[in-house]
N, C-alpha and C positions, 0 to 999 in steps of 0.2 A: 697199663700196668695190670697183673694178672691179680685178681680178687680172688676167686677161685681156682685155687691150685690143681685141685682131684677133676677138675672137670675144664679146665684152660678158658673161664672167662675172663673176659678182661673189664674192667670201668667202661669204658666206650660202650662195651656190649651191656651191661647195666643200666646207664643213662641213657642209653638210644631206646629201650624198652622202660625204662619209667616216660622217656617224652612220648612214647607209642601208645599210652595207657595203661601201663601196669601200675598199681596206685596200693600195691601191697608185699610184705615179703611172701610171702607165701604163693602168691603170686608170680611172683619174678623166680622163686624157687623151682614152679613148675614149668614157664614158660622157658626158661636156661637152662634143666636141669643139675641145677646145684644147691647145693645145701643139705646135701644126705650123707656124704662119709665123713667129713671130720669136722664141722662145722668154725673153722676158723674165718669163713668167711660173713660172717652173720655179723658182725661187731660193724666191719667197714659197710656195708650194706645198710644197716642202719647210720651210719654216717651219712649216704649219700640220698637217702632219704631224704635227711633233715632241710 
């Protein structure tokens, strides 16, 4: 499923980079490139976090 709309990430690609060692958003914001146009994806992001 696509988290990131403005940039076509999907959860997969999320969770394969938190088991990689991403251990932040801001983080994961840089290493995927998203979370700079519309931030609707920030909400589920901190879901998958959890």
């Amino acid at each position: 499923m696509y988290v990131c709309v403005c940039k076509a990430v999907t959860d997969k690609q999320i969770k394969a980079a938190i088991n990689d060692g991403v251990n932040s958003r801001k983080q994961l914001f840089q290493c995927l490139g998203m979370g700079g146009e519309c931030g609707k994806c920030v909400k589920h992001v901190r879901e998958l976090f959890r």
